[in-house]
C-alpha positions as CSV (number, residue, x, y, z in Angstrom):
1,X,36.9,62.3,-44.2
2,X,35.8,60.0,-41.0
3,X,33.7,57.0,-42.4
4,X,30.4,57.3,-41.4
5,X,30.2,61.1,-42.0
6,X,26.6,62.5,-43.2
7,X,26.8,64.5,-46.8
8,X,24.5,67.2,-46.7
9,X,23.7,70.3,-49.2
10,X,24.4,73.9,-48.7
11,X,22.7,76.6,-49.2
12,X,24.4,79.0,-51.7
13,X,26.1,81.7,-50.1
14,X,24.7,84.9,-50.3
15,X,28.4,85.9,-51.4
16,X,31.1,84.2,-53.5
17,X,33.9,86.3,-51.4
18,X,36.8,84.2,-50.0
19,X,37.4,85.5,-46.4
20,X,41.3,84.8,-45.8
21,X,42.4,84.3,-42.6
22,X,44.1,87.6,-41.9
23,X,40.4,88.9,-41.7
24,X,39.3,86.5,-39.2
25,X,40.0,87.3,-35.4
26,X,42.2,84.4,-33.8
27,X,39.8,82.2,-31.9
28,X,41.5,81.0,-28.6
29,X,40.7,77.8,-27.6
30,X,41.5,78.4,-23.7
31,X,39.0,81.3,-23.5
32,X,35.2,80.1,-23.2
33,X,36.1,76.7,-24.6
34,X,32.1,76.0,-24.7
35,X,32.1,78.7,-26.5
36,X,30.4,78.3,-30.2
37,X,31.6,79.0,-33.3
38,X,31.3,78.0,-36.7
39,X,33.1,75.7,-39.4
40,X,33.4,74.7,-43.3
41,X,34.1,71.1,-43.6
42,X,35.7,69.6,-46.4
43,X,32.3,69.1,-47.8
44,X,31.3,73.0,-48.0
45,X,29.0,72.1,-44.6
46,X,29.2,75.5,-42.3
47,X,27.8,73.8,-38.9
48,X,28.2,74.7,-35.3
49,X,31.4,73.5,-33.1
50,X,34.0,73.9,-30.3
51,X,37.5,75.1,-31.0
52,X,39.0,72.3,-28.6
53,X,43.3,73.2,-29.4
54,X,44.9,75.0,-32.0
55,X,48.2,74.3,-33.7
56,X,51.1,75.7,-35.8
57,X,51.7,79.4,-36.8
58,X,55.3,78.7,-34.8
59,X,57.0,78.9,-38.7
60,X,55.5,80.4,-42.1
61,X,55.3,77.1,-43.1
62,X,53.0,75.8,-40.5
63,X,50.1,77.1,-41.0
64,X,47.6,77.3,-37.9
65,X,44.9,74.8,-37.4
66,X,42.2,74.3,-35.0
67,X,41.2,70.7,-33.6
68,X,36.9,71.0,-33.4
69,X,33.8,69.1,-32.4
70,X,30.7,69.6,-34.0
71,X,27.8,70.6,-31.5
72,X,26.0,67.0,-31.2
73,X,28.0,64.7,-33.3
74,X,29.6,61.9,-32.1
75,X,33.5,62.9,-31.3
76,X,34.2,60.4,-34.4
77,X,33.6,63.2,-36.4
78,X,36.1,65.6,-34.3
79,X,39.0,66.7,-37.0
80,X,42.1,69.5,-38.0
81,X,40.4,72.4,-40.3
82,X,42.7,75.4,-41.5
83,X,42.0,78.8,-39.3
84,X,40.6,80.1,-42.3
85,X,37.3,78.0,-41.9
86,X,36.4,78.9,-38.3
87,X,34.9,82.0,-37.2
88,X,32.8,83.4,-34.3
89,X,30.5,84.4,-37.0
90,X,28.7,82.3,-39.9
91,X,28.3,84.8,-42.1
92,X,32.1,84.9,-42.5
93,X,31.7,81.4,-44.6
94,X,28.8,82.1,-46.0
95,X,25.8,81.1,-43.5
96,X,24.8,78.0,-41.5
97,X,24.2,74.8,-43.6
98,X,20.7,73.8,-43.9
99,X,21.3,70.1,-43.0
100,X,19.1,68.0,-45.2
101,X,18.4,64.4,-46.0
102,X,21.9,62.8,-46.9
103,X,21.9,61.2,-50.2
104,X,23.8,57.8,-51.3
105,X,24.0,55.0,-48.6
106,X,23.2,57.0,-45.5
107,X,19.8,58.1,-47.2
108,X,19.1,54.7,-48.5
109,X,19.8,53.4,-45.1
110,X,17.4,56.2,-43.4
111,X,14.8,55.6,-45.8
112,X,14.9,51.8,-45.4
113,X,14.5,52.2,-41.4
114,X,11.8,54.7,-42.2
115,X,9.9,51.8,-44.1
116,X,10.4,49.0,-41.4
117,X,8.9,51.7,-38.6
118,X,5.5,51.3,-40.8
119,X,6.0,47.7,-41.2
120,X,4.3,45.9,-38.1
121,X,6.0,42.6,-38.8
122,X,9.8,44.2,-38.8
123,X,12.0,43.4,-36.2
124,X,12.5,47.5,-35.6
125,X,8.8,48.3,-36.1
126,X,7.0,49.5,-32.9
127,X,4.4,47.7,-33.3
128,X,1.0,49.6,-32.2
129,X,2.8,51.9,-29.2
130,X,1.8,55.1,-28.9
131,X,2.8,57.8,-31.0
132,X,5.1,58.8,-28.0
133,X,7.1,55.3,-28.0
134,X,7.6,55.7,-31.6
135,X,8.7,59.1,-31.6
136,X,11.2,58.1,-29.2
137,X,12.2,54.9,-30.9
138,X,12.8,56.4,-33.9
139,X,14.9,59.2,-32.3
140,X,17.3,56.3,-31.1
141,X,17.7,55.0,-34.7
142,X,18.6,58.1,-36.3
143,X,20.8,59.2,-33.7
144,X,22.7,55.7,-33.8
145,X,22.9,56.2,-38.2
146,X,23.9,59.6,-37.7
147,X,26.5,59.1,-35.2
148,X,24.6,61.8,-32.2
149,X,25.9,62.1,-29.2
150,X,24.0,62.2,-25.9
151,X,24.7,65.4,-23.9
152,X,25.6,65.3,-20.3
153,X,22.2,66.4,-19.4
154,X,20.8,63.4,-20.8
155,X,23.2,60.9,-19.0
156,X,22.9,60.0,-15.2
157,X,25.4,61.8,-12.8
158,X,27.8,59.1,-12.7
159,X,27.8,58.8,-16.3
160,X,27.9,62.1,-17.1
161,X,31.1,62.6,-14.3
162,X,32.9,59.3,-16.4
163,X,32.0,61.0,-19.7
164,X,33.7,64.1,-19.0
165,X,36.7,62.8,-17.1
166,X,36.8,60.6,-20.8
167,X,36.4,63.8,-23.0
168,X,39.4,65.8,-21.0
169,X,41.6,62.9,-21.3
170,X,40.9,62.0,-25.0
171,X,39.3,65.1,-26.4
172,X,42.4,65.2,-29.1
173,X,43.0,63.3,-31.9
174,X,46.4,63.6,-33.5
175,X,46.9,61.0,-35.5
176,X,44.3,62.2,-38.3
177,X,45.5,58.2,-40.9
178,X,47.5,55.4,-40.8
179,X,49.1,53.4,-43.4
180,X,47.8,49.9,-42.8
181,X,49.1,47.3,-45.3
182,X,47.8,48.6,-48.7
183,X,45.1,50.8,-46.8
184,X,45.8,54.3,-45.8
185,X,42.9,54.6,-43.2
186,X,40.9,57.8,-41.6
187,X,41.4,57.3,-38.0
188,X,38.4,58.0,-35.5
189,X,39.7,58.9,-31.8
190,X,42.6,59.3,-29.8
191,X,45.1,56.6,-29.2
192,X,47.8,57.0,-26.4
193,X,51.2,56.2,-29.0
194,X,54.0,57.2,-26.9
195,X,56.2,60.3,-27.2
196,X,56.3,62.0,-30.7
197,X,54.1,59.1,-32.4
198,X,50.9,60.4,-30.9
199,X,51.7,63.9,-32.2
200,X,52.4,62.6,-35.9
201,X,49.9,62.9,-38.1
202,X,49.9,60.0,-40.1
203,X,51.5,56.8,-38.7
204,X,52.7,53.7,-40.8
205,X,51.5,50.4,-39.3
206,X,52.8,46.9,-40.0
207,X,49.9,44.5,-40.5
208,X,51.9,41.9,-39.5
209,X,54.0,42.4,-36.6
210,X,52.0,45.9,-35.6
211,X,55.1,47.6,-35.2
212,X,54.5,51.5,-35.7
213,X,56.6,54.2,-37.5
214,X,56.6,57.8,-38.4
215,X,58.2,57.8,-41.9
216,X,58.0,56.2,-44.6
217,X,61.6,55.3,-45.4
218,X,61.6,53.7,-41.8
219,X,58.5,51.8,-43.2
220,X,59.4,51.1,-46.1
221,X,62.9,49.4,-45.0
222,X,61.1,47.5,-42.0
223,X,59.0,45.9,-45.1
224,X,61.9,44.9,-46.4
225,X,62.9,43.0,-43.7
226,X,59.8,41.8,-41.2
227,X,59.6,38.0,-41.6
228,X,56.3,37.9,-39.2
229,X,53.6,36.5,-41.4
230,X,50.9,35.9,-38.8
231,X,49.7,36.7,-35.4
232,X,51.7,35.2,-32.9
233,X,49.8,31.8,-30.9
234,X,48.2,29.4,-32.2
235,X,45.8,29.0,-35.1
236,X,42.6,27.8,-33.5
237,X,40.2,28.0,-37.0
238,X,41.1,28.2,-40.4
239,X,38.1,27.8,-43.5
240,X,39.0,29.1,-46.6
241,X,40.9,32.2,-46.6
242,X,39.2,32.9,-42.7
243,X,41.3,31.8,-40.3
244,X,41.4,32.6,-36.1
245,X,44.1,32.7,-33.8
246,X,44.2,32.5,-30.1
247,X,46.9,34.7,-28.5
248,X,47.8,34.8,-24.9
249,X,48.4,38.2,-23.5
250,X,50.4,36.3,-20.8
251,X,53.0,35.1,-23.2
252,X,52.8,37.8,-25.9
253,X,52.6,41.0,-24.2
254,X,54.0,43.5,-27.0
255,X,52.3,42.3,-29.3
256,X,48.7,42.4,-27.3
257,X,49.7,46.1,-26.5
258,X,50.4,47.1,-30.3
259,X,46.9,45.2,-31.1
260,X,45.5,47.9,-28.1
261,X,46.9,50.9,-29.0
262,X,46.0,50.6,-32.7
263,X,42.2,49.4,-31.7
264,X,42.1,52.6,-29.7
265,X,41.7,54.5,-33.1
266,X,38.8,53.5,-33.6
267,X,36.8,52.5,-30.3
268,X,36.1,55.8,-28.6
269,X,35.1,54.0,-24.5
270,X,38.0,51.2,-25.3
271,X,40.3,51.1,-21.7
272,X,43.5,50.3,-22.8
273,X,45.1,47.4,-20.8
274,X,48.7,47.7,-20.7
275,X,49.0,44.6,-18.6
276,X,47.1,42.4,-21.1
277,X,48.5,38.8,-19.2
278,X,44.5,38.5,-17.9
279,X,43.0,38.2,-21.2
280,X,43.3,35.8,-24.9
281,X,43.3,38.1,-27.4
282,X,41.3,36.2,-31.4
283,X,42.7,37.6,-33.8
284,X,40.6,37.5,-37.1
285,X,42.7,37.2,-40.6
286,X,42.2,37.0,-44.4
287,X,44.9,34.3,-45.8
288,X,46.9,35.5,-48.6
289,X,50.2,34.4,-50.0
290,X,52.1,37.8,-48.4
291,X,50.5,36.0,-44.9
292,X,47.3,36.2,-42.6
293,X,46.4,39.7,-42.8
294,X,44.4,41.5,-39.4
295,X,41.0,41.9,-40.4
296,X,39.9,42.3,-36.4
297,X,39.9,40.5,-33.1
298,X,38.1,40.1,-30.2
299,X,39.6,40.1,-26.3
300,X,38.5,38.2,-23.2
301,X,38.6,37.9,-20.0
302,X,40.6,34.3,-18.4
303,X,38.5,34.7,-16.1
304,X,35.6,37.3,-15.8
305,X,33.4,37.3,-12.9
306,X,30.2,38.3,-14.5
307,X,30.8,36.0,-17.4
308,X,31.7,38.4,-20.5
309,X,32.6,36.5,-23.1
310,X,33.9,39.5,-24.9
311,X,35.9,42.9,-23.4
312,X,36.6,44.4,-26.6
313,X,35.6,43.8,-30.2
314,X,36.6,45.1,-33.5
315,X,36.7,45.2,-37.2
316,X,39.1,47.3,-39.1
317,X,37.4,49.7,-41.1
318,X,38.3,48.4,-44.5
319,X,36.7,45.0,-44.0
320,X,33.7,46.5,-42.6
321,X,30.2,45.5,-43.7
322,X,31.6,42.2,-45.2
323,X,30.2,39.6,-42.1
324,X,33.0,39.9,-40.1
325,X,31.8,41.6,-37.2
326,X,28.4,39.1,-37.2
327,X,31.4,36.0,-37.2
328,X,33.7,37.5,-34.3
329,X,30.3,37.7,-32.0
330,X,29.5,34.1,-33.5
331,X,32.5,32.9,-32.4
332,X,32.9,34.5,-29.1
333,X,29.4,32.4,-28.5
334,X,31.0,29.2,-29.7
335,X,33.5,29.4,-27.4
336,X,31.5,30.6,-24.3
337,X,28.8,27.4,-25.5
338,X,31.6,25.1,-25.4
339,X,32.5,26.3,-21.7
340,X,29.2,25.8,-20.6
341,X,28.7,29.2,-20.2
342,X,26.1,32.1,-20.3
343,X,27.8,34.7,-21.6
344,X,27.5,38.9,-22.6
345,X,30.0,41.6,-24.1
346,X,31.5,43.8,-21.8
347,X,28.7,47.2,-21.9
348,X,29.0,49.9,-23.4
349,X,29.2,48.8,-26.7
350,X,30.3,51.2,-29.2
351,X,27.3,52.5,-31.6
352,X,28.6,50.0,-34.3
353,X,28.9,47.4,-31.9
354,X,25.4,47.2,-30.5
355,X,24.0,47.3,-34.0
356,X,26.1,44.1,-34.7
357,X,24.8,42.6,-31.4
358,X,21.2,43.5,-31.3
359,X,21.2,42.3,-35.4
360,X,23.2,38.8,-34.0
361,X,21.0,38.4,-31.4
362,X,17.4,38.4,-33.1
363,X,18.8,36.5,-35.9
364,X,20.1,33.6,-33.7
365,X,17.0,33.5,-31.7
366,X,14.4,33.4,-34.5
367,X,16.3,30.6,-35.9
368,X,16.1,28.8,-32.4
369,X,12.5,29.6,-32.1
370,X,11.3,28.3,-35.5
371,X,13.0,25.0,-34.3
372,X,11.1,24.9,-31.4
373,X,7.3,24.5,-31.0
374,X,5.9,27.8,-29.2
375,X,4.5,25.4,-26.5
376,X,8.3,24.6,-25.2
377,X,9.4,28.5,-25.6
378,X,11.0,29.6,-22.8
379,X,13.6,32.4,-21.6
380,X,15.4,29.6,-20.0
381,X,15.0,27.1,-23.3
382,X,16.6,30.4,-25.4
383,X,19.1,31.1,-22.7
384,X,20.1,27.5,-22.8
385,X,20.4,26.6,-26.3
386,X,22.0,30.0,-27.5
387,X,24.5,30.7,-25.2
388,X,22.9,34.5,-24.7
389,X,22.9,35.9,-21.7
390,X,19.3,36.3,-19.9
391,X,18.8,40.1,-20.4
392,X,20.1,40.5,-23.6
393,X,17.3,37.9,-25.0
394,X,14.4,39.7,-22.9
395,X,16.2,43.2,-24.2
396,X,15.9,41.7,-27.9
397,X,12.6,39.6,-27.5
398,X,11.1,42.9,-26.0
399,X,12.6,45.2,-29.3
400,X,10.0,42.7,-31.2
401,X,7.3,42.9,-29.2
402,X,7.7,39.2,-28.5
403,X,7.6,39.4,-24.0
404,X,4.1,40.1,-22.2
405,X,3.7,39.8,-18.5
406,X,1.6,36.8,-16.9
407,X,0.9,36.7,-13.5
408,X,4.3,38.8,-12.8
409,X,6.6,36.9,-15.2
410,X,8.0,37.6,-18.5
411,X,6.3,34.8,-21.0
412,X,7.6,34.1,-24.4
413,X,4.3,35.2,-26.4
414,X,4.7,34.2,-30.4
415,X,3.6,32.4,-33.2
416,X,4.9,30.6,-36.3
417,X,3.9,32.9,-38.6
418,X,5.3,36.1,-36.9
419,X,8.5,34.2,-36.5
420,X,8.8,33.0,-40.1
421,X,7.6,36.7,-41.1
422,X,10.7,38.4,-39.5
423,X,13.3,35.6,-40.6
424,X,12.3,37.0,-44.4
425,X,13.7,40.5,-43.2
426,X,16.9,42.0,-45.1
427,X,18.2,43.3,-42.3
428,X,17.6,39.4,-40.8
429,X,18.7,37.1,-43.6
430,X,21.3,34.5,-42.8
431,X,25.0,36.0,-41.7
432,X,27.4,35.6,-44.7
433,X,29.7,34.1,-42.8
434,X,29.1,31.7,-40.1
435,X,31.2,29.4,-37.9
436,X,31.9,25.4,-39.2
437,X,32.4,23.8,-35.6
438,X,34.7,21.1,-37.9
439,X,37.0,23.7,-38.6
440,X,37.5,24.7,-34.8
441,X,40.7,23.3,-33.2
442,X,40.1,24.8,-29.6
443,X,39.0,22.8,-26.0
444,X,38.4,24.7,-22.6
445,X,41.1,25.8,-20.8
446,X,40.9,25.1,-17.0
447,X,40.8,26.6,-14.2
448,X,43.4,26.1,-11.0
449,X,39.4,25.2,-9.6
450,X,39.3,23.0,-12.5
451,X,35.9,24.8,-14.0
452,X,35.9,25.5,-17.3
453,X,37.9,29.0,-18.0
454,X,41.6,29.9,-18.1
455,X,44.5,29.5,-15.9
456,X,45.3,32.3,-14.5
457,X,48.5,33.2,-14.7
């Protein structure tokens, strides 16, 4: 199953009878695909969903399948179920599931945001707002933990023309794993592997070289004889096993576009660049003696207009919640700091993404702030020192109730105590991993203007 999927309890069937597929009616997914119907998950769940494509029943041995979404879930959640679990009818499977609190991390992680709504000196607490700003703010939360998906009625017309343009083109997920290294990993969307690759259902991934197969014997025997042992470019940080290098999509354009295609599994609003010369690409590793092994990366721009420091970001899911994803933003501010420049991801972020941010940006500017005395706080003082861009810190200081309006400006309004108060937060407590400047081999590149930047090419 998808990481990030919500367990939830059943109610018991009001019959133990297994309906086989020969007494279901084939559901076709070209007629009334809005249509809703009704699917068992792995996990015994009967919820609500589209049929989106169906496969197989060609052979006896291919049995048919139906690709679904769940009615507001995020399309992460989208997967291949046996025709036997889908029906127009829910009493087919035994009734709709009675979603209830999840148990085990999800539930400890709802009931801790529960408990810092109540708090007044939390970071995500709303303070005194009316009941009406909390009900909405707490919406946002669970939908973000629970992986909802806005429908187009909620969005904006543009948006909702750009979602659905999005959906037709990646509304299928083939690929269901990949074998990554030692990891066999649940992919999450649809990623645009050429020919009969995107149909397979499980492809085998180097780690090293990012070179993708079908079978296993073809993977095992390119094992055998890859002698790439890191990302191609040049190391740029290395502490401890961590270790960062800086590759030109210029001057390693395969390997740039492997690094896209296999991000694409797992960032649903990704563009994939086939023409990567216009951005580096930072390539995160763990250092063991097989060789640096991808733990994520982020891309940039050589040169980007409205300053983004990053275009894309991510962390494979294995070596998630470790610190990594806090230390790829770190760094991307490091570098952007030593360019003498403001900078801001790329938006949208993905749901993971913006938690990572929002989390990286109130940490870094409480710590900045309980430097400073609150007579010299200033946007401008933040923006300077941190390298954040101007809205995200009023987007951030305004999250903690830290922004009031004098006179028609936006003032800094805090003290000591409600500073120090938030820095003891969990959810705020010193990243695990941070970036040691005296482990950073890396100046400016220049510009043919001679600002700071990249050549471009």
């Amino acid at each position: 199953m998808a990481q990030g999927t919500v367990e939830i309890k059943t109610e018991e069937p009001k019959t133990k009878a297994v309906v086989s597929a020969q007494s279901m009616q084939l559901i076709d997914s070209n007629d009334q695909p809005e249509k809703i119907c009704y699917i068992r998950r792995s996990d015994g769940a009967i919820l609500p969903g589209h049929v989106l494509q169906q496969r197989g029943g060609e052979k006896a041995f291919a049995p048919i399948e139906y690709y679904v979404h769940y009615v507001g879930l995020n399309r992460r959640l989208d997967e291949w179920v046996p025709c036997h679990c889908v029906s127009e009818n829910a009493d087919d499977l035994g009734g709709i599931t009675v979603l209830s609190q999840p148990d085990g991390e999800q539930a400890d992680t709802i009931q801790a945001v529960t408990r810092k709504l109540n708090d007044p000196h939390n970071i995500d607490a709303p303070g005194s707002p009316s009941d009406r700003k909390m009900t909405r703010y707490q919406k946002r939360r669970y939908d973000e933990i629970n992986h909802v998906q806005k429908s187009h009625e909620e969005l904006s017309a543009p948006l909702a023309a750009y979602e659905k343009e999005h959906e037709s083109i990646t509304k299928i997920k083939y690929i269901e794993k990949i074998q990554f290294g030692q990891f066999e990993i649940d992919t999450w969307y649809f990623s645009p592997y050429p020919d009969e690759y995107g149909k397979a259902r499980k492809l085998f991934v180097c780690q090293y070289c990012l070179k993708y197969m079908r079978l296993l014997k073809s993977f095992t025997g390119h094992l055998k004889d890859c002698k790439v042992q890191k990302p191609p470019g040049r190391e740029i940080y290395r502490k401890g096993i961590i270790s960062v290098f800086e590759v030109d999509g210029n001057e390693e354009p395969l390997y740039c576009q492997l690094l896209c295609l296999l991000a694409k599994l797992f960032l649903d609003h990704k563009v994939l660049f086939y023409d990567t010369k216009v951005f580096y690409f930072y390539v995160l590793c763990e250092i063991a003696k097989e060789g640096c092994q991808i733990v994520g990366y982020f891309s940039k721009e050589k040169e980007s207009l409205a300053n983004n420091n990053v275009a894309c970001i991510l962390v494979l899911p294995p070596y998630q919640r470790k610190g990594y994803g806090k230390f790829l933003i770190a760094f991307s501010y490091t570098l952007s700091r030593k360019e003498g420049i403001i900078g801001s991801p790329e938006k949208p972020l993905s749901d993971l993404g913006r938690l990572s941010y929002r989390s990286y940006w109130a940490y870094t500017l409480l710590e900045l702030m309980s430097d400073l005395s609150t007579s010299s706080l200033s946007i401008k003082a933040l923006n300077k020192l941190s390298g954040i861009a101007t809205d995200d810190i009023i987007y951030t200081l305004q999250s903690m109730r830290m922004i009031k309006y004098w006179k028609g400006q936006q003032v800094v309004c805090v003290t000591t105590r409600t500073i120090n108060n938030y820095l003891q937060l969990p959810q705020l407590k010193r990243p695990v991993l941070t970036v040691d400047l005296d482990c950073l081999d890396w100046t400016p590149h220049k510009t043919v203007n001679g600002k700071s930047g990249v050549t471009s090419p």
